[in-house]
C-alpha positions in Angstrom: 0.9 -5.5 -23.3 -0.8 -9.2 -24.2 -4.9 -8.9 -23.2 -4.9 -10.5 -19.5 -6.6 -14.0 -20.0 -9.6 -15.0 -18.1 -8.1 -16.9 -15.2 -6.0 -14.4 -14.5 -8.4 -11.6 -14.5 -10.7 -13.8 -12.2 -7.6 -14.5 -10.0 -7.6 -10.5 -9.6 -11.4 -10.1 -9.1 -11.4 -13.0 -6.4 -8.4 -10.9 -4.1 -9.9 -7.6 -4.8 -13.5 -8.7 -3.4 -11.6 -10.1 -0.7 -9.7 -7.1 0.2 -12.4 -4.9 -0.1 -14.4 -7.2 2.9 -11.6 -7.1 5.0 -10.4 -3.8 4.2 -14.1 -2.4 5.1 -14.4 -4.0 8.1 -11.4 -3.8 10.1 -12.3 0.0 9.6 -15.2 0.1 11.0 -13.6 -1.8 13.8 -11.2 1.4 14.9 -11.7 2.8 18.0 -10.0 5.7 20.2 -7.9 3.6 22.8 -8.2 0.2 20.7 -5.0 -2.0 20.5 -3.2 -1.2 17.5 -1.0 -4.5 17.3 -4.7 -6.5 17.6 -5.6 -4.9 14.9 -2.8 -6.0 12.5 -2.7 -9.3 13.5 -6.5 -9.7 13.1 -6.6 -8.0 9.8 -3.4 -10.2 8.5 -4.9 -13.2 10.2 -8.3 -12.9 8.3 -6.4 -12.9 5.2 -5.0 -15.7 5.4 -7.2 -18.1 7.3 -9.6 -16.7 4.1 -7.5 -19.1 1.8 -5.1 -16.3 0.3 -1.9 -14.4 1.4 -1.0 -10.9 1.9 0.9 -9.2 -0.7 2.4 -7.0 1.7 2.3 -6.3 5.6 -0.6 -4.3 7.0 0.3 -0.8 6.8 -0.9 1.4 9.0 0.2 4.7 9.4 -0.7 7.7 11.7 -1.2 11.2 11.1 1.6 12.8 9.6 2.9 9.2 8.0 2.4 8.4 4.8 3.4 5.2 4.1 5.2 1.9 5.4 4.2 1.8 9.0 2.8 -1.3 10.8 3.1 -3.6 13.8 6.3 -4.3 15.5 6.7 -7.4 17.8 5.2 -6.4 21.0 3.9 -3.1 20.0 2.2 -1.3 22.6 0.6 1.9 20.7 -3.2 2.1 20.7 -5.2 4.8 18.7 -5.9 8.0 19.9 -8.8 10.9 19.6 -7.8 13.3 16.6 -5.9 10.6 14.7 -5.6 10.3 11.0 -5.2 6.6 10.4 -4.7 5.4 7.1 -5.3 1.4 6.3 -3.6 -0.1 3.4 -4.0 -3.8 2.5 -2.8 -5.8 0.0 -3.8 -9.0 -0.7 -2.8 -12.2 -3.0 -3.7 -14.8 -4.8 -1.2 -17.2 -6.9 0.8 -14.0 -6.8 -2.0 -11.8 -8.2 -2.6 -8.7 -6.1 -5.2 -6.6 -4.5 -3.9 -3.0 -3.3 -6.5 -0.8 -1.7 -6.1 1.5 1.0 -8.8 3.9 3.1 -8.2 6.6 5.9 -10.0 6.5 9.2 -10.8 9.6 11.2 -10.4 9.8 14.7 -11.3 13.8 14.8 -12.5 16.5 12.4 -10.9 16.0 9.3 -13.8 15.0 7.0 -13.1 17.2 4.1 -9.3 15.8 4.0 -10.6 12.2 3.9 -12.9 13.7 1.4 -10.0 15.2 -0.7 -8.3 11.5 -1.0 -11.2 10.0 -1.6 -13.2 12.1 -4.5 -9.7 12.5 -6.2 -9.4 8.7 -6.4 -12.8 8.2 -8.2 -12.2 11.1 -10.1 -9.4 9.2 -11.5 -11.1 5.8 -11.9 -13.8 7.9 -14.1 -10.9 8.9 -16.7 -8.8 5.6 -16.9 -9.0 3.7 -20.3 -7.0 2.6 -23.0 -4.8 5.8 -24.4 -5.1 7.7 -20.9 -1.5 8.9 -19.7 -0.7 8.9 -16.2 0.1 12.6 -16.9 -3.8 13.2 -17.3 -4.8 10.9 -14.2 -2.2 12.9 -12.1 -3.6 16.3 -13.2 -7.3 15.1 -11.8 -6.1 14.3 -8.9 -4.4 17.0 -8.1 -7.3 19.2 -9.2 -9.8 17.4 -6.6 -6.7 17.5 -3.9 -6.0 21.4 -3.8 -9.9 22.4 -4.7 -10.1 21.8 -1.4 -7.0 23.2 0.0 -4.5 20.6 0.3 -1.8 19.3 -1.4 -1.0 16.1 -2.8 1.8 14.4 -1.9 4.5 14.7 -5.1 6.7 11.7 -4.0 4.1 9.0 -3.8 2.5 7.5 -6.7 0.3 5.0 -8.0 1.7 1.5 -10.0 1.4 -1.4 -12.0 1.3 -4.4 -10.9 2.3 -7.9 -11.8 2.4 -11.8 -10.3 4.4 -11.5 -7.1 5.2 -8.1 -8.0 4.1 -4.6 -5.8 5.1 -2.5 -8.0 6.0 -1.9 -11.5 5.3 0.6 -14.7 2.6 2.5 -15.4 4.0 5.2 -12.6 0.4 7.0 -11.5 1.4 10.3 -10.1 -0.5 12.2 -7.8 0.2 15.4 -9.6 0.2 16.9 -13.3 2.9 15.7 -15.0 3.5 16.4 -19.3 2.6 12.6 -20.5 3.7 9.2 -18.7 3.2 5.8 -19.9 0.1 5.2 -21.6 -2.5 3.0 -20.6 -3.0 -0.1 -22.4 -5.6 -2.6 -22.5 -4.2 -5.7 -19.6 -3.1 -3.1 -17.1 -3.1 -4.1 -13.9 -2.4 -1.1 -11.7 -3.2 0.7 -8.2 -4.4 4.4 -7.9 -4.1 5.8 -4.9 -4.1 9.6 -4.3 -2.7 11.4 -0.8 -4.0 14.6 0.4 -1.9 16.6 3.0 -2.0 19.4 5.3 1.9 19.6 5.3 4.5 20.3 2.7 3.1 17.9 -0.2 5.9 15.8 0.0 7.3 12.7 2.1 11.0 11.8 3.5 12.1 9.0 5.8 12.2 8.5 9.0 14.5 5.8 11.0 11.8 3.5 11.9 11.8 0.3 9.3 9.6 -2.5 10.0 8.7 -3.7 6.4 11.5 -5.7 4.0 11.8 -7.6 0.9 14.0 -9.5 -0.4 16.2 -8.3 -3.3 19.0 -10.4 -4.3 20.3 -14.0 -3.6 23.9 -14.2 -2.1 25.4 -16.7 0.1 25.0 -16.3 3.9 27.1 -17.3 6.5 25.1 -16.8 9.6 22.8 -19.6 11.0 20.2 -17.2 12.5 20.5 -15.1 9.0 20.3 -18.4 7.1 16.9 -19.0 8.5 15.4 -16.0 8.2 16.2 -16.1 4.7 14.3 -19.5 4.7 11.3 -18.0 5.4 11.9 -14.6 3.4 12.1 -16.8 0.3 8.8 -18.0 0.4 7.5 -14.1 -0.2 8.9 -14.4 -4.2 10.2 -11.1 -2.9 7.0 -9.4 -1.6 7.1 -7.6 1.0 7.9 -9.2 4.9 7.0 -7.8 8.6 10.1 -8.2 10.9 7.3 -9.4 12.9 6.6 -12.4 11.0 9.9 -13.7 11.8 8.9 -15.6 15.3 12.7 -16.1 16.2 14.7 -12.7 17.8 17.8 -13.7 16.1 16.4 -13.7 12.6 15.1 -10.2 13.8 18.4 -9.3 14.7 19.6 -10.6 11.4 18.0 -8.4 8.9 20.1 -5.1 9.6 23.2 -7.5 8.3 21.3 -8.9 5.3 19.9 -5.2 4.4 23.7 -3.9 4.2 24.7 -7.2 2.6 22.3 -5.7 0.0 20.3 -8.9 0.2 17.2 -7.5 1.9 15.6 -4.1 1.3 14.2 -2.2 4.2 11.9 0.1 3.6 11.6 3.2 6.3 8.2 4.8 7.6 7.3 7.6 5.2 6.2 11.2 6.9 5.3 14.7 5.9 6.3 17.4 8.3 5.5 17.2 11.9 2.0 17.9 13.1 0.4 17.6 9.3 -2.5 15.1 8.5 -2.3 13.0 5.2 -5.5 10.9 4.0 -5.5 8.2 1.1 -7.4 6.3 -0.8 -6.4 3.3 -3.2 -8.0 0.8 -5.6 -6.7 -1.3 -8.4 -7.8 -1.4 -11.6 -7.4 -3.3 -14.9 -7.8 -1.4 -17.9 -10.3 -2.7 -20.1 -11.6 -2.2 -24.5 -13.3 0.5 -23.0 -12.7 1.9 -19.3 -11.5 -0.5 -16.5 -12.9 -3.3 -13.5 -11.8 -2.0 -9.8 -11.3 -5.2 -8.5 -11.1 -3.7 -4.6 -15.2 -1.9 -4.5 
């Protein structure tokens, strides 16, 4: 991989400082009864009245989910005592992405946040050029079950690229024998999960996050202009949300089996388990790496 040249790298530092503000503070804005629809919107609506663009919808994602959770039109949910809430925000500029996640505890769960948390920096301490993702995935899964949980197999860290989420290095979350090696230029999220359940995630039926995966012809006018506005992603990530019309909405089950649009379903361990994470993104540097998202 070429050295990443100076405007890039900037371009990287500028969304990660800008994530981290937001990502910080919409934390410490979560409440027990608080709206949890005003909370996406204001998050997604700070990003982008900021001068950039979100790389992805909001996630946020309770208790036993994982991963891919967020608003739907309308939603009525609003956090509750005891929740587990984890916050993951992505934001970009020219295409140039800032992934960083935290967890937000609504009960007693301070040493599972804690778990998440000390296994990510545990893993930034290691990264640098030669480091496989084998070795990274061994420390964080030392810091995960030293204090008796698991980390969640089937979710890993990645690279990352202009307009794209995800991409090689693959970070795993536990030991693995080697892995790609990091080089020098990588641009790549780390972002460990600790869980009280099963250590490992399946889906469930709710899908409220797409992206765009192929360009085919489309009949439909309501499908025709959802697929306007999906274009302008560059095929990041999209909120059915966003789409302001209900029959784009109803559109995108057609488009996902035309194998157009990819829909991506809410990630969960087993019922009644707690999951915490924690995510920055790094580049790899001569000698160690910038977190762009402190």
């Amino acid at each position: 991989m070429k050295k990443m040249n100076d405007d890039v790298l900037d371009t990287y530092i500028s969304a990660g400082k800008l994530a981290s503000v937001i990502l910080r503070e919409s934390a410490r804005e979560i409440r027990a009864g608080g709206s949890f629809l005003e909370l996406v919107e204001s998050v997604e609506a700070r990003v982008r009245e900021s001068g950039a663009d979100l790389a992805f919808p909001l996630n946020v994602s309770l208790n036993e989910d994982a991963a891919h959770d967020t608003a739907a039109p309308g939603d009525e949910r609003v956090f509750a005592k005891g929740e587990v809430i984890k916050l993951d925000l992505g934001v970009q500029i020219d295409g140039y992405i800032a992934d960083t996640a935290t967890t937000v505890d609504l009960g007693n769960n301070a040493l599972l946040l804690d778990a998440s948390r000390e296994a990510l920096e545990a893993a930034i301490r290691i990264v640098k050029p030669g480091v496989t993702a084998g070795e990274i995935g061994a420390v964080i899964e030392k810091e995960i079950t030293s204090r008796g949980y698991r980390p969640i197999a089937n979710l890993t860290g990645h690279g990352l690229g202009q307009y794209i989420q995800h991409r090689d290095p693959t970070i795993p979350n536990i030991a693995i024998n080697g892995g790609s090696v990091l080089e020098e230029g990588t641009a790549f999220a780390i972002e460990p999960f600790a869980t009280t359940g099963s250590g490992r995630v399946g889906e469930k039926t709710r899908i409220e996050i797409y992206s765009q995966i192929a360009e085919k012809p489309v009949r439909i006018p309501s499908a025709r202009a959802a697929m306007e506005k999906v274009r302008e992603r560059h095929g990041l990530p999209f909120s059915r949300r966003w789409l302001d019309d209900k029959k784009m909405v109803l559109a995108l089950p057609g488009l996902v089996r035309s194998g157009i649009l990819h829909g991506y379903p809410v990630l969960a361990d087993i019922p009644g388990s707690l999951v915490s994470q924690h995510e920055h993104t790094l580049i790899v540097t001569a000698d160690g790496c910038i977190v762009t998202t402190r």
